[in-house]
C-alpha positions as CSV (number, residue, x, y, z in Angstrom):
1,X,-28.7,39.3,37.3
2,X,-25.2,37.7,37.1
3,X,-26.6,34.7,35.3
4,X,-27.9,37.0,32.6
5,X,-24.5,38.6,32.4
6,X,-23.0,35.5,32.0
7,X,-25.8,34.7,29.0
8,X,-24.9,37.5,27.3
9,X,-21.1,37.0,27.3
10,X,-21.6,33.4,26.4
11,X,-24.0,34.2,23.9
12,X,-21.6,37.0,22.3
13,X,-18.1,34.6,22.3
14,X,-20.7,32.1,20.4
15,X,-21.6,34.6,17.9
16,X,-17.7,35.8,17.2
17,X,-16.8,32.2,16.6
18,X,-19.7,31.7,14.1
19,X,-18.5,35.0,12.4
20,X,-14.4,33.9,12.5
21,X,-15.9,30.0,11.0
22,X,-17.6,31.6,8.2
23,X,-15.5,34.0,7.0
24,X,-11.5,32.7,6.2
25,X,-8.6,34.7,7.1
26,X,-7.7,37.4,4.7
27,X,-4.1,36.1,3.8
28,X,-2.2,38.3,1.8
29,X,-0.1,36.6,-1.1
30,X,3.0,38.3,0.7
31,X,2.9,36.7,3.5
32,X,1.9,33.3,2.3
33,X,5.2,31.0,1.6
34,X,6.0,30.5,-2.0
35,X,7.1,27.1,-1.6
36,X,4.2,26.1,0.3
37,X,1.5,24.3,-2.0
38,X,-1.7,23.9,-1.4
39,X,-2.8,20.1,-0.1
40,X,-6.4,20.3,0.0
41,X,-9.3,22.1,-2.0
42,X,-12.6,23.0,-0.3
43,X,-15.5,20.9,-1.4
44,X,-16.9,24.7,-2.0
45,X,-14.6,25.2,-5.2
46,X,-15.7,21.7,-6.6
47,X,-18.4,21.4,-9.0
48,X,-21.7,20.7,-7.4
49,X,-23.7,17.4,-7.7
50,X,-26.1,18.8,-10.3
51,X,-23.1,20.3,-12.5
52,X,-22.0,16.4,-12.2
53,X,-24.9,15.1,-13.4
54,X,-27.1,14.2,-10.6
55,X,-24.3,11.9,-9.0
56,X,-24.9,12.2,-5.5
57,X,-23.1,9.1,-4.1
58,X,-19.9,11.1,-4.3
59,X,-18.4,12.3,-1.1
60,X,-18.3,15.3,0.0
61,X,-15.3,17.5,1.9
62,X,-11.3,17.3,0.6
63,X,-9.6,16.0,-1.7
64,X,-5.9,15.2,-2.1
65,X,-3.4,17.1,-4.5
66,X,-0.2,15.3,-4.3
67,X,1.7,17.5,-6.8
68,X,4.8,15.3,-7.0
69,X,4.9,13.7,-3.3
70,X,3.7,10.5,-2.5
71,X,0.0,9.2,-1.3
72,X,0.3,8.9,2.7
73,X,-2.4,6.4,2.0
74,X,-0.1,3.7,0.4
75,X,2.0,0.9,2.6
76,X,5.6,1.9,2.3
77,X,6.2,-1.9,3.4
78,X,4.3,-2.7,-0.1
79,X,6.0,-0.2,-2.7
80,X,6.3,-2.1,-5.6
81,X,2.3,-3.7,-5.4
82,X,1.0,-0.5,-5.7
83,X,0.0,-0.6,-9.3
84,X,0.3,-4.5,-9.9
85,X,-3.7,-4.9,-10.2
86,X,-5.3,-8.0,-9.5
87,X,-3.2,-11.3,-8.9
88,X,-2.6,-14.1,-11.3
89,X,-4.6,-17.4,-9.7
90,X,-1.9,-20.4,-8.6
91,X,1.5,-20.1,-8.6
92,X,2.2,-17.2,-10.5
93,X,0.0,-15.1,-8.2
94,X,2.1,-16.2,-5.0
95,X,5.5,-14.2,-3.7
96,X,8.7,-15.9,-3.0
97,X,7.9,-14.8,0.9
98,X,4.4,-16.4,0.4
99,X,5.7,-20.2,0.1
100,X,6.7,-22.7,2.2
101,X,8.9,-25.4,1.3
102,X,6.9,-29.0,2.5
103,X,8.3,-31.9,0.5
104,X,10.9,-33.1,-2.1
105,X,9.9,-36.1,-4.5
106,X,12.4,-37.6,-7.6
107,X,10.8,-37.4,-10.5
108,X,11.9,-38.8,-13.9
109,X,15.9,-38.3,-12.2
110,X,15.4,-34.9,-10.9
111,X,14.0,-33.4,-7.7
112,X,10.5,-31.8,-7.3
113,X,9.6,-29.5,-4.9
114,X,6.1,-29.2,-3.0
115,X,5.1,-25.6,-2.3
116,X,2.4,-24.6,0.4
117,X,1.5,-21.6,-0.3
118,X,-1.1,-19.1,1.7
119,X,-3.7,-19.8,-0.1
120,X,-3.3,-23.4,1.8
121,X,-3.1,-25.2,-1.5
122,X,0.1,-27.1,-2.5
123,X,1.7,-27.0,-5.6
124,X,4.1,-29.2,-7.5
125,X,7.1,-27.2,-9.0
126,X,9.8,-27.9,-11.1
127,X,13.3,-26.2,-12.0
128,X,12.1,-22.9,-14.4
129,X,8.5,-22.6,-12.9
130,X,8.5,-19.5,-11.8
131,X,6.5,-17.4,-9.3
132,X,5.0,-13.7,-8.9
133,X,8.3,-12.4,-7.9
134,X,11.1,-14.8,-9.5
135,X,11.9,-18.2,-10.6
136,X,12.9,-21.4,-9.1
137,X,16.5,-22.1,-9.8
138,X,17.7,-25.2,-8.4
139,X,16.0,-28.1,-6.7
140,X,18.1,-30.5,-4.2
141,X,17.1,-33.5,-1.7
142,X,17.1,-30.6,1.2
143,X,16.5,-27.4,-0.1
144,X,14.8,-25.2,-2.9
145,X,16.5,-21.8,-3.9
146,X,14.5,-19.1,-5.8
147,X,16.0,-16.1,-7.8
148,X,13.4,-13.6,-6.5
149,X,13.2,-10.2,-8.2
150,X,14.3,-7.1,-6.1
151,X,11.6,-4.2,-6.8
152,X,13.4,-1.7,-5.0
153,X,14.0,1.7,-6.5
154,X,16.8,2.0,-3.8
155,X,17.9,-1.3,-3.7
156,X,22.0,-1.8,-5.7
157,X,21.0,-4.9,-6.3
158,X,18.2,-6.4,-8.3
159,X,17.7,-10.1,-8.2
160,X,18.3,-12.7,-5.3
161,X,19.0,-15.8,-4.0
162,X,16.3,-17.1,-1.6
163,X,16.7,-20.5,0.0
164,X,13.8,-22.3,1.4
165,X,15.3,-25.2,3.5
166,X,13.0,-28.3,4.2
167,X,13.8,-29.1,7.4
168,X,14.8,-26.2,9.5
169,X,18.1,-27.2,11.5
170,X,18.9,-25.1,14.8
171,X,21.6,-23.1,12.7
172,X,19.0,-21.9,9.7
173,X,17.0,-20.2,12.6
């Protein structure tokens, strides 16, 4: 007898939560905040796969309305690569922090500089070649220094000095 009790209660809590999931609150538009917007749709408001046209390889559930803030998805470390599409193959396609400074050869009476980049290849730069993010300034027998482009929206200032030493002494570390 008490484990038919005990059936029936369970069975009637199981039944109030099935009723409370399919039907949402009432919320009246008094007591909902005005400066509250909304950050998800239903996937029951969005068309259907057949009003689509038969696509059914989209995915059901949310989806994101950002009205004016910004995606959580996207790398704050990365702000300014957010829209920069695909990279540029070699040189061009490599960052200032992406380079390491290996060698320095004289050629023709001035310096060149040999770049390792992550993309283990080296490359051969002069004075004026420039990178995804600046342009190599000046070339000496110890030390290359870039003018890297600052793409900071908060940043006062917008260009650089970056100085990739060849050999690292105990006072550049």
């Amino acid at each position: 007898m008490r484990t038919l009790s005990l059936t029936l209660i369970a069975l009637g809590l199981i039944a109030t939560l099935a009723r409370a999931q399919a039907a949402p609150p009432a919320a009246s538009a008094a007591n909902t905040p005005a400066a509250t917007p909304a950050i998800v749709t239903p996937a029951a408001q969005a068309p259907s796969p057949a009003e689509k046209g038969d696509d059914a390889s989209e995915p059901q559930g949310f989806t994101y309305n950002p009205e004016g803030r910004r995606d959580p998805f996207i790398s704050l470390l990365r702000r300014g690569d957010a829209g920069s599409g695909p990279r540029v193959a070699g040189l061009g396609g490599l960052g200032t922090s992406e380079v390491s400074l290996r060698g320095i050869l004289t050629s023709e009476g001035a310096f060149v500089g040999i770049l390792h980049g992550i993309d283990s290849k080296n490359y051969i730069v002069r004075v004026g070649d420039k990178l995804s993010d600046g342009t190599i300034r000046t070339i000496t027998k110890d030390s290359l220094v870039i003018v890297q482009q600052v793409n900071d929206p908060l940043s006062l200032e917008k260009e650089r000095e970056v100085r990739k030493l060849l050999r690292q002494t105990e006072e550049a570390k």
